[in-house]
C-alpha positions as CSV (number, residue, x, y, z in Angstrom):
1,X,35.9,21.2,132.7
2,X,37.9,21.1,129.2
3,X,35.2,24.0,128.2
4,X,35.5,26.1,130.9
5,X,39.4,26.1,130.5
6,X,38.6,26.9,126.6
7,X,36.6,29.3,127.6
8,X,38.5,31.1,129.5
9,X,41.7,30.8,127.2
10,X,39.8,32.8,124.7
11,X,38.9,35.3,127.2
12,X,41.9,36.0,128.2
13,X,42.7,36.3,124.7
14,X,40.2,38.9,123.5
15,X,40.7,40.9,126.6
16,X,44.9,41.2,125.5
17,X,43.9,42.1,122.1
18,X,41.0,45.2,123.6
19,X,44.2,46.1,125.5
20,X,46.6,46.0,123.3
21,X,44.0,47.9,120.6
22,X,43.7,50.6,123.3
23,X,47.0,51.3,123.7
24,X,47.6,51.7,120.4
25,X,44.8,53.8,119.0
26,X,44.6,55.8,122.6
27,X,47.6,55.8,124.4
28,X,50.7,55.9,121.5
29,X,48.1,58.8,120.2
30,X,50.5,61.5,121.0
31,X,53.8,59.7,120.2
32,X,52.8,58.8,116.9
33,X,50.9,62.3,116.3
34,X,54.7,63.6,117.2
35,X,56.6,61.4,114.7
36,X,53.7,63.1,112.1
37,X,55.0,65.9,112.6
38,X,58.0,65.6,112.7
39,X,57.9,64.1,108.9
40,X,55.6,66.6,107.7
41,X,57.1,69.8,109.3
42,X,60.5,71.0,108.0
43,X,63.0,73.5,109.5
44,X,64.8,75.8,107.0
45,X,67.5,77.9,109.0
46,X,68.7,81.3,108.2
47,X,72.6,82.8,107.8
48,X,72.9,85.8,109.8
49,X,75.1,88.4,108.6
50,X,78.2,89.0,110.2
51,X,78.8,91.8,112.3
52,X,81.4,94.2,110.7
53,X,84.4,95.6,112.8
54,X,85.0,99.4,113.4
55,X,87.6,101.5,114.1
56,X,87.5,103.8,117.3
57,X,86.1,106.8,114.9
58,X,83.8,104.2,113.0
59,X,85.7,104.1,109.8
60,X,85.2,100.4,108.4
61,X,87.8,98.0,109.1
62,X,86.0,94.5,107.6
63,X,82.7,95.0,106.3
64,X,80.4,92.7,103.9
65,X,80.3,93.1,100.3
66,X,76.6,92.1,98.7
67,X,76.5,90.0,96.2
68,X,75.3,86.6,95.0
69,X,75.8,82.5,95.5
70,X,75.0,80.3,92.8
71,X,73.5,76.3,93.7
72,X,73.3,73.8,90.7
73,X,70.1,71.2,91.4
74,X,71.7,68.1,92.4
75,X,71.4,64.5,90.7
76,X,72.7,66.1,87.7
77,X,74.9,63.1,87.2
78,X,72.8,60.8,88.2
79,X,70.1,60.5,85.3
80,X,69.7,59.1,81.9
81,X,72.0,62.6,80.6
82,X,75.5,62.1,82.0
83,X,76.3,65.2,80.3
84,X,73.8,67.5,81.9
85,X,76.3,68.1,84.4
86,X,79.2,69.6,81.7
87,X,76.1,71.6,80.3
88,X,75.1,73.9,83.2
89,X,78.4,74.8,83.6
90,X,79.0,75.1,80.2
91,X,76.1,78.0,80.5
92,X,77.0,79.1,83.4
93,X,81.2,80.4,81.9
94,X,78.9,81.7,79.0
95,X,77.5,83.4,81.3
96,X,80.4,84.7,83.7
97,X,83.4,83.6,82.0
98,X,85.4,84.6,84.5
99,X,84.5,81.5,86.6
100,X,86.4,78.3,87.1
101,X,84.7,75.6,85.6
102,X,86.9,72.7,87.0
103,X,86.3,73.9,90.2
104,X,82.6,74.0,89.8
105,X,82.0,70.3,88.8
106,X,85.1,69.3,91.7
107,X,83.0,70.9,94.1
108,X,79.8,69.4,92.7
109,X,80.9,66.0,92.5
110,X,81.9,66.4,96.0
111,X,78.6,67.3,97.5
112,X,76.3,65.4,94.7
113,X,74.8,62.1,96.0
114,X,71.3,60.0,96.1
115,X,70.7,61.0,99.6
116,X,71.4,64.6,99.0
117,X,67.9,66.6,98.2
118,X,69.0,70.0,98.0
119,X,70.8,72.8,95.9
120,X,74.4,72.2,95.8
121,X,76.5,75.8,96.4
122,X,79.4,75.7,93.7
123,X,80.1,79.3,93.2
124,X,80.3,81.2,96.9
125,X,80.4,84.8,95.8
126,X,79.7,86.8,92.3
127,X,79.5,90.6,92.9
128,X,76.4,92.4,93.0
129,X,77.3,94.8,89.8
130,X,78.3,91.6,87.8
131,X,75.2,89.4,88.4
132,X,72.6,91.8,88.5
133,X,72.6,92.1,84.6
134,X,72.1,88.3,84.3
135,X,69.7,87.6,87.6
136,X,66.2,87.4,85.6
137,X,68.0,85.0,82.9
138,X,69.8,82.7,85.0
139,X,66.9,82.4,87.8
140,X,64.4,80.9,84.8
141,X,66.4,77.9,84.5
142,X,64.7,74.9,87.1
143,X,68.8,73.3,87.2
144,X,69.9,77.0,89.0
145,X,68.9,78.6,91.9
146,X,70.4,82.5,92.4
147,X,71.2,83.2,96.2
148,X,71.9,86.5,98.3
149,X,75.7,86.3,99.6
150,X,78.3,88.7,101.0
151,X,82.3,87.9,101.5
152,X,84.1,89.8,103.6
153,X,86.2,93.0,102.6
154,X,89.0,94.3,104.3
155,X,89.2,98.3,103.1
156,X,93.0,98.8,104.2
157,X,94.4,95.4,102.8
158,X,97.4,94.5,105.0
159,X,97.3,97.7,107.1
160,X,96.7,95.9,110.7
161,X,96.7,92.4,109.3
162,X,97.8,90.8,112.4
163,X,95.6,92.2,115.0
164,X,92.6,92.4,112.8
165,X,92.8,88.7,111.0
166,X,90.7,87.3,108.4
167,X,88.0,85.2,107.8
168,X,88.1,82.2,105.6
169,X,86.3,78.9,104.7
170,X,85.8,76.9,107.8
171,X,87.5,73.3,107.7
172,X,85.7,70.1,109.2
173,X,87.2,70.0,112.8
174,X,85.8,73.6,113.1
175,X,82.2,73.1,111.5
176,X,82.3,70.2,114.4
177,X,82.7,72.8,117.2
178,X,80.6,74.8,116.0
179,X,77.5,73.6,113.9
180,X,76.5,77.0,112.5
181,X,79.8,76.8,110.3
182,X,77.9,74.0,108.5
183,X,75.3,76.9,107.2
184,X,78.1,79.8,106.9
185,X,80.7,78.2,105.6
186,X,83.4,80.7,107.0
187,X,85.1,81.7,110.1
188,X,87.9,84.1,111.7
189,X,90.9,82.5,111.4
190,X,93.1,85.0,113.0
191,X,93.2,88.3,115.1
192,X,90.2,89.9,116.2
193,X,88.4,87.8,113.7
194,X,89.1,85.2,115.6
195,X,88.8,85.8,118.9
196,X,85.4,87.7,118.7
197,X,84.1,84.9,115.7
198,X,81.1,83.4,118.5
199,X,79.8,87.0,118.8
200,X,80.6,88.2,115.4
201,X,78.9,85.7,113.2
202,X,75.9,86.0,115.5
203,X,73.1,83.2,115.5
204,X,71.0,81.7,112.7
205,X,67.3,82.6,112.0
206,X,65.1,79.8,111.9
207,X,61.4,78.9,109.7
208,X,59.3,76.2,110.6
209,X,57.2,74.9,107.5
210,X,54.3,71.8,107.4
211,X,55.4,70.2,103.5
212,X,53.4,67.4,102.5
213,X,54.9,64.0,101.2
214,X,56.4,65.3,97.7
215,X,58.5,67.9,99.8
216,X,56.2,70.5,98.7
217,X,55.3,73.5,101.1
218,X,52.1,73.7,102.2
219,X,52.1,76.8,105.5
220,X,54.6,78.6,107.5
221,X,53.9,77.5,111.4
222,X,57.0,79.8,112.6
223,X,59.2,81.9,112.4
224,X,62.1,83.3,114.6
225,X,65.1,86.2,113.6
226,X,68.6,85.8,112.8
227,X,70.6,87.4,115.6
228,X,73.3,89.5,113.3
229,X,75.5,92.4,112.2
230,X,77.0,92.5,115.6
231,X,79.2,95.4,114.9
232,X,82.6,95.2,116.8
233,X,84.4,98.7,118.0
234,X,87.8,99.1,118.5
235,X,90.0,100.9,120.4
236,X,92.4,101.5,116.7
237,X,92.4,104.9,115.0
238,X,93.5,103.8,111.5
239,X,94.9,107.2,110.7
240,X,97.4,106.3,113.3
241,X,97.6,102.7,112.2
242,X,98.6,104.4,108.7
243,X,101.2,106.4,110.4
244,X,103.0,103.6,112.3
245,X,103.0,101.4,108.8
246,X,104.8,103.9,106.9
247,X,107.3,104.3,110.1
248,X,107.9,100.8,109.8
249,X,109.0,100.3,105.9
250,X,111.8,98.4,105.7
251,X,112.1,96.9,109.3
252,X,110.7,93.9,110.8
253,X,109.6,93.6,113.9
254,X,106.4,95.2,115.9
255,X,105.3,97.9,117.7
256,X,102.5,98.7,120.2
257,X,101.0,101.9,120.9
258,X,98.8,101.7,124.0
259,X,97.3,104.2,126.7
260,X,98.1,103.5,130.4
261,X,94.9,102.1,130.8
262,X,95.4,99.0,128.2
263,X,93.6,100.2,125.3
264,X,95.5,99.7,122.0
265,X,95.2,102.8,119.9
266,X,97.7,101.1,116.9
267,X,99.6,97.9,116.8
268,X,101.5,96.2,113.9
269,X,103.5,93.4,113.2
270,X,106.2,93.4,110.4
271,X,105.8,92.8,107.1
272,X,102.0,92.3,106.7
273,X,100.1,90.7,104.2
274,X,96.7,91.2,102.5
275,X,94.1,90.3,104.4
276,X,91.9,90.0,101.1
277,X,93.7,87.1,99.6
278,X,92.5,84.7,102.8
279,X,88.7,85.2,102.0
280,X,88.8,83.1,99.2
281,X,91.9,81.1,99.7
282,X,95.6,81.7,98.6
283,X,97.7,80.4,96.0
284,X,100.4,77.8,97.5
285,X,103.0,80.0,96.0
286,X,102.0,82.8,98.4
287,X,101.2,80.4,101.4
288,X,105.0,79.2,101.1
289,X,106.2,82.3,101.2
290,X,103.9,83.3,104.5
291,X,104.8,80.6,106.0
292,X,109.0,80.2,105.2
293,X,110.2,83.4,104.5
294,X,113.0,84.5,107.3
295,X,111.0,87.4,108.0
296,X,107.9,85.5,109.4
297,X,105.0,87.5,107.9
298,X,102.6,85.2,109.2
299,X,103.6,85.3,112.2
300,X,101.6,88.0,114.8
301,X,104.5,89.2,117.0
302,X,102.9,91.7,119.0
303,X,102.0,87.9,120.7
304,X,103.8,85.3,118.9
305,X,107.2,86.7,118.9
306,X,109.6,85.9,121.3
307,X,112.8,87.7,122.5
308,X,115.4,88.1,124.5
309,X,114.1,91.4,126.4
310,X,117.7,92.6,126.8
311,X,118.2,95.9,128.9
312,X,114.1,96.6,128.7
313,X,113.7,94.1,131.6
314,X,116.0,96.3,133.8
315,X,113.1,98.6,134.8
316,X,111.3,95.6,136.2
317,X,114.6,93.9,137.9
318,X,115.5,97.4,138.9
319,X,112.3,97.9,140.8
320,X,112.6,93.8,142.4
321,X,116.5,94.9,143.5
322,X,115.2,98.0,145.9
323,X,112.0,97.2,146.6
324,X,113.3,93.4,147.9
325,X,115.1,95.0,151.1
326,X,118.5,93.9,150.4
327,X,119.2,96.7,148.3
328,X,117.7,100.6,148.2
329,X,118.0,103.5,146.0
330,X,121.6,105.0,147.9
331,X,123.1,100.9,147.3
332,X,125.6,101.8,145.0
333,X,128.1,99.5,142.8
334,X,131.4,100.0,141.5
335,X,131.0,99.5,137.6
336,X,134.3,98.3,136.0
337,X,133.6,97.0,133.2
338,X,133.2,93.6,133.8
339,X,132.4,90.7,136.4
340,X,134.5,87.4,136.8
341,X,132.4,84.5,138.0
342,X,133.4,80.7,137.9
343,X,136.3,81.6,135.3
344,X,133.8,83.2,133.3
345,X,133.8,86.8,132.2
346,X,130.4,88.9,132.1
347,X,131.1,92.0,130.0
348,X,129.7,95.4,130.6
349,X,128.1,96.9,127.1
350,X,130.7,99.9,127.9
351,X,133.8,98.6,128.1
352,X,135.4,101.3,130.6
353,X,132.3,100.9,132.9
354,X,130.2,103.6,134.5
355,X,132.3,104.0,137.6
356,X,130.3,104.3,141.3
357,X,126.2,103.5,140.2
358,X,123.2,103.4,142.0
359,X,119.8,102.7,140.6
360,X,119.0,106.0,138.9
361,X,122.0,105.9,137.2
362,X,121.7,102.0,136.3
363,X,118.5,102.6,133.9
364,X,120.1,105.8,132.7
365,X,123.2,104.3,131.5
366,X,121.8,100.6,131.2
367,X,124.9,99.6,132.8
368,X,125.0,95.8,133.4
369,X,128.0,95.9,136.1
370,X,124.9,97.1,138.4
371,X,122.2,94.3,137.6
372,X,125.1,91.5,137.8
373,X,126.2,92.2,141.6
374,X,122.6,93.0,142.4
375,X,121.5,89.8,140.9
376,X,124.0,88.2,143.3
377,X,122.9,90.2,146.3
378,X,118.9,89.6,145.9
379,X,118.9,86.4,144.4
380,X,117.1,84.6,141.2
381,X,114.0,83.1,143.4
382,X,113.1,86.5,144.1
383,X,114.1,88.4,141.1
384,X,111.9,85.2,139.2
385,X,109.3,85.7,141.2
386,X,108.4,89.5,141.2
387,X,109.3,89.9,137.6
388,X,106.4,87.3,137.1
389,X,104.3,89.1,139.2
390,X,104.4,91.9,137.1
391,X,103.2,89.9,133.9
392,X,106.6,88.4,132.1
393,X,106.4,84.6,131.8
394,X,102.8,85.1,131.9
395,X,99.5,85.9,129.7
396,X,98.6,89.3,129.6
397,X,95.2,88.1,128.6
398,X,95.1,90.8,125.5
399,X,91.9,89.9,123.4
400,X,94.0,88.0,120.5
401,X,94.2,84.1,120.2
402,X,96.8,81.9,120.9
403,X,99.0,84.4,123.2
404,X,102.8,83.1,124.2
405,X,103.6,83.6,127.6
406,X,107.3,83.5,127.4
407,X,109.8,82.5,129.8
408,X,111.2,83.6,132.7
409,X,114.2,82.0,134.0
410,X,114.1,80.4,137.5
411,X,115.5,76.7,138.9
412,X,112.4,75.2,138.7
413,X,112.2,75.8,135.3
414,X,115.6,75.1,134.3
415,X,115.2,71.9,136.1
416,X,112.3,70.9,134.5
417,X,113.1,72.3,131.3
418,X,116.7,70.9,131.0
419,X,116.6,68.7,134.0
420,X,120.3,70.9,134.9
421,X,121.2,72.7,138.3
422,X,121.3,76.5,138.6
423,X,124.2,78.3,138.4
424,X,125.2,82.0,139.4
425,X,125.9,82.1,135.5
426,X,122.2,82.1,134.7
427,X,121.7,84.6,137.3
428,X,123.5,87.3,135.7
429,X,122.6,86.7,132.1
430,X,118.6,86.6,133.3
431,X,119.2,90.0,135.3
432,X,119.9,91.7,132.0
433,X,117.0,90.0,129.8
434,X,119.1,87.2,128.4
435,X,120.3,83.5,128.4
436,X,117.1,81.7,128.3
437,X,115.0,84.8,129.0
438,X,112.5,85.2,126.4
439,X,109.3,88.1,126.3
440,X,107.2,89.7,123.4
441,X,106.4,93.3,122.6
442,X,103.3,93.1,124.2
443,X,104.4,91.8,127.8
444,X,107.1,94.7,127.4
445,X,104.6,97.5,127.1
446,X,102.7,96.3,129.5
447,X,105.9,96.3,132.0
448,X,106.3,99.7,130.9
449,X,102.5,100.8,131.3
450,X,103.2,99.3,135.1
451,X,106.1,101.2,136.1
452,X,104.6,104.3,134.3
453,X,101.1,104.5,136.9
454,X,101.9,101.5,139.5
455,X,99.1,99.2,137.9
456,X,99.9,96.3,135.6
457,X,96.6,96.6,133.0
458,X,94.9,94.2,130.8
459,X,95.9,95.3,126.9
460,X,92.7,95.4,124.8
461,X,91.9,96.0,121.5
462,X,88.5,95.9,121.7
463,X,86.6,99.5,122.5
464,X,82.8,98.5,122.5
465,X,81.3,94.8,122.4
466,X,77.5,95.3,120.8
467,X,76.5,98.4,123.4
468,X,78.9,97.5,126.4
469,X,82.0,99.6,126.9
470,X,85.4,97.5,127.4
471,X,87.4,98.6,130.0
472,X,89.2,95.5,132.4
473,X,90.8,97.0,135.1
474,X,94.1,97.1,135.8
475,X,95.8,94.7,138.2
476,X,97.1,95.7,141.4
477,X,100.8,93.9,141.4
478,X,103.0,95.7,143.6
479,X,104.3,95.2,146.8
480,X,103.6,98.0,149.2
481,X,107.5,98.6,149.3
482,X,107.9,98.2,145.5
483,X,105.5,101.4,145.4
484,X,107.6,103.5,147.4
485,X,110.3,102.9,145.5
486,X,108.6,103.1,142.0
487,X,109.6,106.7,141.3
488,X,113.1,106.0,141.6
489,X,113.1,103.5,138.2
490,X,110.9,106.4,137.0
491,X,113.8,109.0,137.1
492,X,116.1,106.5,135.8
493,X,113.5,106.4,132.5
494,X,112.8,109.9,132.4
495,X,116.8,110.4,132.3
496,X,117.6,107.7,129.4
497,X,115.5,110.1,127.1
498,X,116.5,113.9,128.5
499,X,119.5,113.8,130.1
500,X,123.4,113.9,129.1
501,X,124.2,110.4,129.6
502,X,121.1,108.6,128.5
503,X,121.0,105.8,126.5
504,X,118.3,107.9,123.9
505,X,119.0,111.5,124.8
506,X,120.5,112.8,121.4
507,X,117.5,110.4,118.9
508,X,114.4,111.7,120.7
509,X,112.3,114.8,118.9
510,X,108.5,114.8,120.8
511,X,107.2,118.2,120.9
512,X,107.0,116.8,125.2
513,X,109.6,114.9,127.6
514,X,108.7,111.1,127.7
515,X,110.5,108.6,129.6
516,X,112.0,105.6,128.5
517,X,114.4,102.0,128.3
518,X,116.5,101.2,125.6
519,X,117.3,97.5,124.8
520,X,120.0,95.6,122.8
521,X,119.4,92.1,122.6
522,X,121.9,89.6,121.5
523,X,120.9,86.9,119.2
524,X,124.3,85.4,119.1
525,X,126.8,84.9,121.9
526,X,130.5,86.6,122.2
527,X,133.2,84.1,121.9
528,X,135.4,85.2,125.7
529,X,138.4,86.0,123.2
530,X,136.9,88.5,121.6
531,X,138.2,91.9,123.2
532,X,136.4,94.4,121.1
533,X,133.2,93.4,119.5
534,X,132.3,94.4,115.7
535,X,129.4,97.1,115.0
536,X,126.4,96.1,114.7
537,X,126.1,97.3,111.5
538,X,129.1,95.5,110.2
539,X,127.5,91.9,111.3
540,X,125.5,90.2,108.6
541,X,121.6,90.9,109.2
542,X,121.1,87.8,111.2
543,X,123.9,88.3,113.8
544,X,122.5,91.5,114.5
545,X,120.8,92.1,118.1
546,X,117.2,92.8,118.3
547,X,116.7,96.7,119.1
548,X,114.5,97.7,121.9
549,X,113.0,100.5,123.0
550,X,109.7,100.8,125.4
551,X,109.0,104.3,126.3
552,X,106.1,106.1,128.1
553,X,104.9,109.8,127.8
554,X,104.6,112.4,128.6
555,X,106.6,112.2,131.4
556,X,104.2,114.3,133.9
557,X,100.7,113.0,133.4
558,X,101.5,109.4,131.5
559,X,99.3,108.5,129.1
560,X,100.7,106.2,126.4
561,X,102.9,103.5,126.2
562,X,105.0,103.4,122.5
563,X,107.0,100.3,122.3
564,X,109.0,99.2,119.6
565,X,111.1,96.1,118.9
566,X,113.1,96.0,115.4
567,X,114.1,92.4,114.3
568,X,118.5,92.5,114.0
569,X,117.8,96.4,114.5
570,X,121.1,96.7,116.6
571,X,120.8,99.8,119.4
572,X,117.1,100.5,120.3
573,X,117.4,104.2,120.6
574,X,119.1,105.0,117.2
575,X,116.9,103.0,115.6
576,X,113.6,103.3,116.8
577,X,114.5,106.8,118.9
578,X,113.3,109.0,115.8
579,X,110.1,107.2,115.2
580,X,109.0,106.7,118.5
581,X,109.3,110.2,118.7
582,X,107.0,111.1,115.4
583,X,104.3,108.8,117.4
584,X,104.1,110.9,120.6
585,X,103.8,113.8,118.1
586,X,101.3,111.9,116.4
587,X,99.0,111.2,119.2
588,X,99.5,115.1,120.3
589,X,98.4,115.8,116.8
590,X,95.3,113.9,116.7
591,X,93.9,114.7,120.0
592,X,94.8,111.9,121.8
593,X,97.8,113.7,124.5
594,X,96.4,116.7,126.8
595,X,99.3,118.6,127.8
596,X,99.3,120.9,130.8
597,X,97.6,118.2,132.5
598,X,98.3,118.2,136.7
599,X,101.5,116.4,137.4
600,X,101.2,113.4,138.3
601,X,103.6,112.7,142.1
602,X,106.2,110.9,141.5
603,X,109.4,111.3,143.4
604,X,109.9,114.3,146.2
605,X,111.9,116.9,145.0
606,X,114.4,116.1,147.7
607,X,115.6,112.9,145.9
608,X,118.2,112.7,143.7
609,X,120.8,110.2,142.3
610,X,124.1,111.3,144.1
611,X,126.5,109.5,142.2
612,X,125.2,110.3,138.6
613,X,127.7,112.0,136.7
């Protein structure tokens, strides 16, 4: 019996082993045949090149320049020569003395370790005409390895700096959203460069390659493209970029010129900076300066910057007032001067007042008397309400990062925001673009596109994305009433600009009528003692309102949108009146305004404002 068990103990034994043999050399074939290969076959990836941006006639806006990368061998610090280190980049300043040789061993030291098998990048870009001279030399040398590169160029420096942006080195947080940054190394930053980066840097190429176990290559298996020089268009014309910049010397501020249908032909923000000095990295000096300086340069605000709209928020709350039903086109108000509320007194910009006014006259004049008792006769829920639904306190979803939406004042908001009550005090200061009310340039030209065709559109800078064609439509925001009424905030526009009376009539020189809103917006209240306010141009800079002016054109056929906000400006029309003006002419000039076009309907001939004087 004691055998039998034996005997079949060592059975059982042999029979585990056989099985345990079979699974090995049989069944574990494939994964171990997989693991192989995967020691024996190494992927090398591929930088594509990034895609270069256009303007609308396909001049370059930020292109590649060609040149080289040099990659020291690493271990260079790790052998029985400590010094070997000091010695290629001793040679290498002998070489290009222009190079930073601190720099080169910081970098190198950084990226130089026993687990790291590969070239070490320690100079990023040398131009073409400089290393040609020197490629054969350098390349004999086993410690240096001489790569293609390119670093981006921006032809027109600062010309458009906000809107376009820059590229520069990407830091760790971004390589982590986006692993390709580990092979490119940079990334738009701002602007355009920014917000089109995914499709712009396009996508790596990759070769698959069988090395043996000394790391040496033995055969190519595969090979698959890089996915690059996606070229972006825009909608810009730099020759009227150029125009607007020279306009602008001297101001700060921003300006937006944009056709009815959203596209931005020109946009700047004031002062620019180089877009050139970002590539590689600026000095703290100039960084400081971006980043403190009273005049914001860094700051983009066509979208960043925040203001009270003042008087350019009446054609909106204008069209809210008579297209709500408690108030028409024939409501008219007896302007004094002033309003007294709660002890308070809320002060007409023309002392005098404007006498009996009705809509027309209103936006003609900008007279505040008008918007205060209609504020109180409509209410703030629905003046807060339709003035978001036609795109203040919101997005406007324009293809540039990091777009502020603003506020609009309303009792939810206050109550959140300040956890106060609304008062009829806030009512009046928001139905004249102040108090709390806050907007940027490019939520105010897109008020003005609406009121100039009846459709709220999406502002884009972007004309052509690879071979697709751009175009969002525009947004459908207006009450059936509010259309019906529309013409009559049109007149009022059409009369600040051409008739006697108008806020602008006198400043504006177009070859063609346009229509228009002048703004002044206080940065600074008015003490209720002071009887008669100082000029604006005796105030020191910063006490000086913001100057407005959002204007459409030409008045039958609209087809651009020119707005322009100047930073302590004082009155919109005086001081942005002329160069508005030279930008209608500008677009006529280049092609861009058909005259003689059919008029577009806007009010029956049969209206008019009976109480404008």
């Amino acid at each position: 019996m004691k055998i039998k068990l034996l005997l079949g103990f060592f059975i059982l034994a042999w029979i585990a082993l056989i099985v345990r043999v079979f699974d090995l050399s049989v069944r574990s074939n494939e994964h171990y045949e997989t693991l192989s290969q995967n020691n024996s076959i190494k992927t090398e990836l591929s930088p594509p090149v990034r895609g270069e941006i256009l303007d609308r006639r396909l001049e370059p806006i930020a292109i590649n320049e060609l040149g080289f990368k040099i990659s020291l061998a690493p271990h260079l610090t790790k052998g029985d020569d400590i010094h070997l280190l000091e010695q290629e980049v001793n040679y290498l300043l002998s070489m290009i003395p222009t190079l930073d040789g601190k720099k080169i061993i910081k970098i190198y030291r950084a990226e130089d370790s026993y687990y790291n098998h590969s070239f070490i990048d320690v100079v990023d870009f040398v131009p073409h005409e400089t290393m040609i001279p020197l490629y054969a030399l350098m390349n004999l040398r086993e410690t240096i390895k001489i790569s293609p590169s390119t670093k981006r160029l921006y032809p027109h420096g600062y010309m458009g700096s906000h809107i376009i942006g820059y590229v520069a080195k990407a830091n760790q947080k971004e390589v982590e959203n986006n692993p390709l940054l580990q092979l490119l190394g940079h990334v738009g930053k701002s602007g355009i460069e920014k917000y089109y980066n995914n499709y712009l840097q396009g996508e790596a190429g990759e070769r698959r390659i069988k090395v043996n176990a000394h790391n040496v290559e033995i055969e190519e298996i595969g090979r698959s493209a890089t996915q690059e020089n996606r070229n972006l268009v825009l909608n810009l014309d730099m020759r009227l970029q150029e125009y607007i910049t020279a306009a602008f010397v001297g101001k700060v501020g921003a300006i937006v010129v944009m056709d009815t249908n959203g596209a931005i032909y020109a946009a700047g923000s004031y002062p620019e900076y180089d877009l050139n000095g970002f590539v590689e990295g600026v000095s703290s000096d100039q960084w400081n300066y971006l980043i403190n300086s009273v005049y914001a340069p860094f700051t983009n605000k066509i979208v960043n910057g925040l203001y009270p709209p003042g008087s350019t928020v009446k054609i909106g709350m204008g069209l809210v007032y008579i297209g709500s039903g408690k108030m028409d086109e024939s409501t008219v108000i007896q302007s004094t001067g002033s309003m007294k509320l709660g002890g308070r007194t809320f002060r007409d910009w023309k002392k005098t007042g404007h006498g009996p006014t009705s809509i027309v006259k209103a936006i003609k004049e900008s007279c505040d008397d008008y918007f205060y008792e209609g504020s109180l006769r409509v209410g703030i829920d629905t003046m807060s309400r339709g003035i978001t639904r036609m795109g203040l306190g919101t997005k406007t979803s324009i293809d540039l990062p990091n777009e502020f939406v603003g506020t609009v004042p309303s009792r939810e908001w206050k109550r959140k925001r300040f956890k106060q009550p609304w008062f009829h005090g806030d009512t009046l200061n928001s139905s004249i673009g102040q108090g709390d009310f806050l907007a940027s340039p490019i939520q105010i030209a897109d008020l003005t596109a609406l009121i100039a065709t009846g459709k709220l559109p999406v502002p884009h800078i972007a004309k052509t994305i690879g071979d697709k064609e751009f175009t969002p439509k525009p947004r459908d925001v207006l009450t059936p009433l509010e259309k019906q009424k529309l013409p009559f905030i049109q007149q009022g526009m059409i009369a600040v600009c051409n008739e006697k009376g108008g806020t602008a009539t006198g400043h504006i020189t177009s070859r063609f009528p346009i229509a228009g809103k002048t703004g002044t917006a206080q940065t600074t209240g008015i003490s209720q003692n002071v009887k008669n306010r100082l000029d604006e141009k005796s105030m020191a800079y910063l006490q000086r309102s913001h100057a407005w002016f959002t204007t459409y054109g030409p008045v039958e056929n609209p087809q651009f949108v020119v707005t322009v906000l100047v930073e302590h400006g004082g009155h919109g029309g005086e001081v942005a009146g002329e160069m508005v003006s030279g930008i209608y002419n500008k677009l006529l000039e280049l092609g861009y305004i058909k005259l003689g076009q059919p008029k577009r309907s806007t009010l029956d001939s049969s209206v008019s404002d009976s109480t404008a004087n």
